[in-house]
C-alpha positions in Angstrom: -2.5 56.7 23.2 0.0 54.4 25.3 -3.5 52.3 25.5 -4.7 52.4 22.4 -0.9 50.6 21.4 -1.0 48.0 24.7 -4.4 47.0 22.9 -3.4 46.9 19.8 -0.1 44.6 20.6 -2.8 42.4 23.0 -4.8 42.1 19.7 -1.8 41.1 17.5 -0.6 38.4 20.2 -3.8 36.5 20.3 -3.8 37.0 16.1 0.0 35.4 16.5 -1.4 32.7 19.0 -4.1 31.5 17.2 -1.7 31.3 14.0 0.2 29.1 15.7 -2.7 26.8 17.2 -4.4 26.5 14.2 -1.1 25.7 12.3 -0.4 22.9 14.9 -3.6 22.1 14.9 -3.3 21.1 10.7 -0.4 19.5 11.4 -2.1 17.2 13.9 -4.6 16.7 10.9 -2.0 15.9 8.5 -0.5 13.1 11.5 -3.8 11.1 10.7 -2.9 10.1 7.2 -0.3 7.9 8.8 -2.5 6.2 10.2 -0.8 5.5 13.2 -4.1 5.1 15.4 -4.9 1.7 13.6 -1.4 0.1 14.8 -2.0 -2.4 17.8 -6.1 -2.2 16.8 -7.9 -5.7 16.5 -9.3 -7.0 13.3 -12.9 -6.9 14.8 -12.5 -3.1 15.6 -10.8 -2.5 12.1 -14.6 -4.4 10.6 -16.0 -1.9 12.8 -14.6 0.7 11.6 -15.1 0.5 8.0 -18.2 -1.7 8.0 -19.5 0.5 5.1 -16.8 0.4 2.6 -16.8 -2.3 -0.1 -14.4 -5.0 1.7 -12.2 -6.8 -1.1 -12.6 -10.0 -0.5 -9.0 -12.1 -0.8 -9.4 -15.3 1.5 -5.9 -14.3 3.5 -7.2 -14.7 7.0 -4.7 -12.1 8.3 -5.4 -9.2 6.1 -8.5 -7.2 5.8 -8.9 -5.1 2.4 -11.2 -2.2 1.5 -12.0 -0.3 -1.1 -12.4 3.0 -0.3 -13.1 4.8 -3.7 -12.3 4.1 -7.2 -8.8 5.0 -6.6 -8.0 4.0 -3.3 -7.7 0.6 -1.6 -6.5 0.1 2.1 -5.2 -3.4 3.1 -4.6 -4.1 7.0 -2.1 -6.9 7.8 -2.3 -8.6 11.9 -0.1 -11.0 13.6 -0.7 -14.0 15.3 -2.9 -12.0 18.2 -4.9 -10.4 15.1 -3.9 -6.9 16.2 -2.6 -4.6 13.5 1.0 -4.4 12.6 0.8 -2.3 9.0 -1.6 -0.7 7.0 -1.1 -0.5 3.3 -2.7 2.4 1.1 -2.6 1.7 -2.6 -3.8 4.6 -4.9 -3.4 5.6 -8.8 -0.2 6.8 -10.0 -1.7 10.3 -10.3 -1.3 10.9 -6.5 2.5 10.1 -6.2 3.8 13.8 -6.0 0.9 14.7 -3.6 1.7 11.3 -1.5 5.6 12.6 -1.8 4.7 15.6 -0.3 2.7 14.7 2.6 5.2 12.4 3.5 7.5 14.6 4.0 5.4 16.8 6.4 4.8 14.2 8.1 7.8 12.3 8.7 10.9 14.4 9.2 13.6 11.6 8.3 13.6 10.4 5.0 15.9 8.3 2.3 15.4 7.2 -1.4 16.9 4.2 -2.8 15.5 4.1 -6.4 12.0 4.4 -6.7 11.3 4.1 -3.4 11.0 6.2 -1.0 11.4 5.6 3.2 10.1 8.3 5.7 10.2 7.9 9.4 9.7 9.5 12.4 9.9 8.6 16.5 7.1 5.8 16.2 6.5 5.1 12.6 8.0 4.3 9.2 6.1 5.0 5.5 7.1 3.3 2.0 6.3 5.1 -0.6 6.5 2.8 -3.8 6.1 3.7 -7.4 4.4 1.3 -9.5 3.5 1.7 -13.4 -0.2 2.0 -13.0 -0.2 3.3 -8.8 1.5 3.9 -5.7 1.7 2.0 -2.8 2.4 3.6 0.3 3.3 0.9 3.3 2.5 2.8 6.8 4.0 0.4 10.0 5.6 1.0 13.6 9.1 2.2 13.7 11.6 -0.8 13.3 15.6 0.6 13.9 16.8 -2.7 12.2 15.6 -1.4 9.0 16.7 2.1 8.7 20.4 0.8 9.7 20.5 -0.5 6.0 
């Protein structure tokens, strides 16, 4: 009997483990939507990258824009050393709850001033911006400066 329940607890710790793994593991899925990975990337790897989306073509020689479907556009901005600094997601007004609440998951730290919306966390800052037709949601590294205000 005394095995019979040192199995069974074994069994329930590995169910409770991988709980917990694949939990972390969806919240490492939810981290990509901040899309922290492009930050510091060149302009040539960004091309790379989405090579086969429609680019939107907007002659500003430090911004790369894409559509990505219907609803979506993504716009890269670089500095002077054409390496990202913020990635800009624009998307129909329909997703603004949706974007409100993967935010938050994402980013623990958060204010609203109006309509907009700022989330942060150790290395990156979202703005989440309501529009009358769409959102915008503004995705760039952590600056301290601007959550003093």
């Amino acid at each position: 009997m005394r095995t019979l329940i040192k199995k069974l607890k074994m069994k329930i710790i590995k169910l409770i483990l991988c709980l917990i793994i694949a939990s972390f593991s969806n919240n490492l899925f939810a981290q990509n939507e901040d899309l922290f990975g492009f930050m510091g990337s060149s302009k040539a790897d960004i091309l790379k990258v989405y090579s086969e989306n429609q680019r939107i073509i907007n002659d500003e020689y430090y911004e790369l824009a894409f559509s990505m479907s219907s609803d979506t556009d993504l716009y890269f901005y670089f500095d002077n050393n054409l390496l990202c600094y913020r990635v800009i997601v624009q998307k129909k007004i329909n997703e603004f709850e949706n974007a409100k609440l993967i935010l938050s998951g994402d980013f623990p730290k958060q204010r609203q001033k109006n309509e907009n919306f700022l989330y942060w966390n150790s290395r990156m800052m979202a703005l989440l911006i309501k529009l009358d037709n769409s959102i915008i949601i503004t995705y760039e590294k952590i600056k301290p400066e601007l959550l003093k205000q």
